[in-house]
C-alpha positions in Angstrom: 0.0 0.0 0.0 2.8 2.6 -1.2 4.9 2.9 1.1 3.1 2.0 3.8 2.5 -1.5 5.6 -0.5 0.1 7.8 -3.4 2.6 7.4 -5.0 2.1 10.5 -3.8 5.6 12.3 -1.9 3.7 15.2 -0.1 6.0 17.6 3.7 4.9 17.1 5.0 7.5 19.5 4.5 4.8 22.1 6.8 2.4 23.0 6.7 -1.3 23.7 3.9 -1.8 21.2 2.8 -5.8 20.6 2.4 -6.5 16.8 0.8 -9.9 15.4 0.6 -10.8 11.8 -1.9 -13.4 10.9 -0.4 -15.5 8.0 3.0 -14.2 8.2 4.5 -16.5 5.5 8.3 -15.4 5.4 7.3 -12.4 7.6 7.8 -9.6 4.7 5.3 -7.5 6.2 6.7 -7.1 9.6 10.4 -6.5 8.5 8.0 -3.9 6.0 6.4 -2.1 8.9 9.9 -2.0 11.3 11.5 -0.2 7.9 8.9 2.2 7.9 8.9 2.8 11.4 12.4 3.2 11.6 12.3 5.9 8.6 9.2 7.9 10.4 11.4 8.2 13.6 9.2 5.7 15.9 11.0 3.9 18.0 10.2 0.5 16.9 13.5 -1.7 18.7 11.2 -1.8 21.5 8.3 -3.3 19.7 7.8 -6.7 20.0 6.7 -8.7 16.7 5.0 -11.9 16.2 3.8 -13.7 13.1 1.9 -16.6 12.6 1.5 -19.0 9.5 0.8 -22.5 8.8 4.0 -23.3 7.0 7.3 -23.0 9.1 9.4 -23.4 6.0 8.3 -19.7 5.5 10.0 -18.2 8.0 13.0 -16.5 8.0 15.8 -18.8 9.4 17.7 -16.3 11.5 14.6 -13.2 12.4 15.8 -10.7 14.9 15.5 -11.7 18.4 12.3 -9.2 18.6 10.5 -11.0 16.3 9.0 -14.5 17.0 7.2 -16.8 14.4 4.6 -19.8 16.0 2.5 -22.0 13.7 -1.1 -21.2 13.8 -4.5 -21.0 11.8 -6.6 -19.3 11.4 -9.4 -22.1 11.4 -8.7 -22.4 15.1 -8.6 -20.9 18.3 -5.7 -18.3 18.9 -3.9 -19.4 22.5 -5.6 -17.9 25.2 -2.6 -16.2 26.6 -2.4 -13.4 24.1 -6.3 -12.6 24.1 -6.3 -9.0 25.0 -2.5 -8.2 24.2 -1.8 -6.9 20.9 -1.4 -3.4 20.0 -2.0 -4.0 16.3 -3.5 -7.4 14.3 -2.6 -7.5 10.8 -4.3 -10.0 8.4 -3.3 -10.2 4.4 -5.1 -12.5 1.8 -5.8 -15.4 4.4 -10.0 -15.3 4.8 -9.9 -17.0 1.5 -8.5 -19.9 3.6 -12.1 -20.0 6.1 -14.2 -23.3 6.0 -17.8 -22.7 6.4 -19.9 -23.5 8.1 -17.3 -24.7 10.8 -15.4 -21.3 10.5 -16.6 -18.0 9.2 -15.2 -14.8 8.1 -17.8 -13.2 11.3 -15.8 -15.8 13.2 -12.7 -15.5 12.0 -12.7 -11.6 12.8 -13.9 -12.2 16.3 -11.3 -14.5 16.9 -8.7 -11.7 15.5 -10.5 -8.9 17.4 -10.3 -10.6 20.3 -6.9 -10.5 20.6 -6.2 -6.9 21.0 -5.8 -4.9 23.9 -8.4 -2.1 24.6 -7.8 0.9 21.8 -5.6 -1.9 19.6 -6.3 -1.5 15.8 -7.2 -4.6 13.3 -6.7 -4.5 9.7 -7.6 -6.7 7.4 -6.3 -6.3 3.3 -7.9 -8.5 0.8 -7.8 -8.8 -2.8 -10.8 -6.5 -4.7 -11.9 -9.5 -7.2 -12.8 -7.2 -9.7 -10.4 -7.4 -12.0 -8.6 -4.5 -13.8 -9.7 -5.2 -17.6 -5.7 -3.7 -18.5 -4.3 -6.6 -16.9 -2.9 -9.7 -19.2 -4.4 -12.9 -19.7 -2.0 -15.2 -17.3 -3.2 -12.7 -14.6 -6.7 -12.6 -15.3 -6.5 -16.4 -15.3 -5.3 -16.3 -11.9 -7.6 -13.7 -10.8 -10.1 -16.1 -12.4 -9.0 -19.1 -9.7 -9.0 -17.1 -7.0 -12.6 -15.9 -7.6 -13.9 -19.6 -8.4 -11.8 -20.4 -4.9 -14.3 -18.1 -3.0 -17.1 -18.9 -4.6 -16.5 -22.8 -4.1 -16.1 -22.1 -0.8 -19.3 -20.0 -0.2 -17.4 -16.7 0.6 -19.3 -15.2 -2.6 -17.1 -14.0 -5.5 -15.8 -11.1 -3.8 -15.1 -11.6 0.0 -13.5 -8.5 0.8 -17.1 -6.9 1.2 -17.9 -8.7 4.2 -15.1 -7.4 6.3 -16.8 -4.0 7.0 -19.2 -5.5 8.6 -17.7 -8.3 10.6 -15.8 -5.6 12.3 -19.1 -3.7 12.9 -21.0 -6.7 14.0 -18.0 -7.3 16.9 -18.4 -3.5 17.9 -14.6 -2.1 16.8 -15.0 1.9 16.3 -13.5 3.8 14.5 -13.7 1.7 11.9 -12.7 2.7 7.9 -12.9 0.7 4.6 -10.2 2.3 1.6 -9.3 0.4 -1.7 -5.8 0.9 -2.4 -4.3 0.2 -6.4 -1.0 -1.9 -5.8 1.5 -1.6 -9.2 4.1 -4.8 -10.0 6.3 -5.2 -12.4 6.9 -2.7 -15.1 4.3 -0.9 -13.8 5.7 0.0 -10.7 7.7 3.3 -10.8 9.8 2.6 -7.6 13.0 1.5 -9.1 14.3 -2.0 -10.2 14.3 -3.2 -7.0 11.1 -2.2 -6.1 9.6 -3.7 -9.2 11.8 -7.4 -8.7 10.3 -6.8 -5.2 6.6 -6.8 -6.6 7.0 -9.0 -9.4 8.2 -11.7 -6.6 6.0 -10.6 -4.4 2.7 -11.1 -6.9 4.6 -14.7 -7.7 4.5 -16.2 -4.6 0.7 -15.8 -5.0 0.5 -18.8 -7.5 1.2 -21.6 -5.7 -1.2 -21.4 -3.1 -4.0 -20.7 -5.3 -3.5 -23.2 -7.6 -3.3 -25.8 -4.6 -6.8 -24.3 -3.4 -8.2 -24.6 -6.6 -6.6 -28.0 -6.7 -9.2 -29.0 -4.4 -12.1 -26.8 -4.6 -12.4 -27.1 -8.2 -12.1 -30.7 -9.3 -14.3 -30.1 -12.6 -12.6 -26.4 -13.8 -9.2 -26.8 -12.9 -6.4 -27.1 -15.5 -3.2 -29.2 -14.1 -1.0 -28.2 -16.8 -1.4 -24.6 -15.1 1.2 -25.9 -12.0 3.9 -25.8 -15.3 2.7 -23.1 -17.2 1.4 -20.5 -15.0 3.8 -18.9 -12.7 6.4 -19.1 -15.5 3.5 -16.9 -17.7 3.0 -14.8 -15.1 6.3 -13.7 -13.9 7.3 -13.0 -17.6 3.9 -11.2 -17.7 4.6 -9.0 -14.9 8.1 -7.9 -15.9 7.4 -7.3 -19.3 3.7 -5.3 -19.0 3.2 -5.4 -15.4 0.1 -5.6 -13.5 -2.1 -3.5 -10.9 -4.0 -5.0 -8.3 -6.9 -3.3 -6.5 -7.3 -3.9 -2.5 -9.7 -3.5 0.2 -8.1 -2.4 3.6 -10.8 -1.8 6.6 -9.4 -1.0 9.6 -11.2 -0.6 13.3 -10.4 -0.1 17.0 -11.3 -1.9 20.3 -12.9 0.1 22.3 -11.5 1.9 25.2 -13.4 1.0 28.4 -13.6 3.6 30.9 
């Protein structure tokens, strides 16, 4: 989202914040946020960082000793101990992971909300499945999977326009919705770096959408894509590029007198 791995308007000028990230994967978002902090002056070595995934050959082998990884999902109970702890709970492109009616997106952000402290902020990103028309065909393929995914799983075609009101319906304040246009590849005007960075980053997607799709669409779903498709894609990416659209809602716990 720019340059910046949070919208919510957290107050960094305090120190010892607790920051979880809910499907961490190789924990690219919380090394994100520390660089930001660090730039905007906040003094983030005292924050203490925690991300959770499903897959420990994600995480970084060596992560700083302020940052901790555990294995956990989403489709189950966060541990007790840090119910009422967190600062700040982050969750990116995960929901599409919830297994109704045994878990639920209304669920799912209860479970999340749950774990903040009183005046903690959630945010939640997922994908806008509305796809950009400019985008090339091995993206709107992909774009295609992960739509089918959420509609196989009865999530509707577009689950990023329940989040809004799973945060309402758990009574968070505060609470805003934004959609946010993400640029990879060529089309990203942040330097080389910046648009390897993205091109990688939009990779990565691939594989576990394919593997969902694997599963939830035994009738629709190509196999000869596992060969083809991240190999189209990355070549798509770097050549044309590619813009994504998000949905980012953010709310608050309240603050009990």
């Amino acid at each position: 989202m720019g340059d910046r791995a949070i919208l919510a308007p957290v107050d960094f000028s305090r120190r010892y914040l607790r920051i979880l990230d809910s499907g961490a994967g190789d924990g690219c978002w919380l090394f994100d946020l520390r660089q930001y902090l660090d730039a905007n002056g906040a003094d983030s070595g005292t924050y203490h960082y925690v991300g959770t995934d499903i897959n420990p050959s994600l995480y970084p082998k060596s992560p700083p000793p302020h940052i901790k990884f555990f294995n956990q999902s989403i489709l189950e109970s966060f541990p007790t101990k840090w119910h009422g702890t967190f600062d700040i709970v982050h969750q990116r492109l995960v929901m599409a992971a919830v297994a109704p009616p045994a878990t639920t997106i209304a669920s799912v952000v209860a479970e999340l909300g749950g774990l903040l402290r009183p005046g903690g902020w959630l945010q939640l990103v997922e994908l806008d499945n509305d796809c950009s028309p400019e985008n090339g065909p091995a993206l709107r393929r992909l774009l295609c999977y992960h739509q089918q995914n959420s509609e196989a799983g009865g999530l509707g075609p577009n689950l990023s326009v329940h989040l809004k009101t799973a945060m309402e319906n758990i009574d968070l304040e505060n609470i805003k919705q934004h959609s946010v246009d993400v640029f990879y590849g060529a089309k990203n005007q942040g330097g080389e770096d910046l648009k390897a960075k993205s091109t990688r980053s939009l990779s990565q997607v691939v594989g576990p959408v394919l593997a969902q799709a694997r599963v939830a669409l035994p009738n629709t779903y190509i196999k000869s894509d596992e060969i083809t498709l991240p190999s189209q894609l990355q070549q798509e990416v770097e050549e044309v590029g590619a813009r994504l659209r998000f949905t980012v809602v953010y709310g608050q716990r309240r603050i009990t007198s």
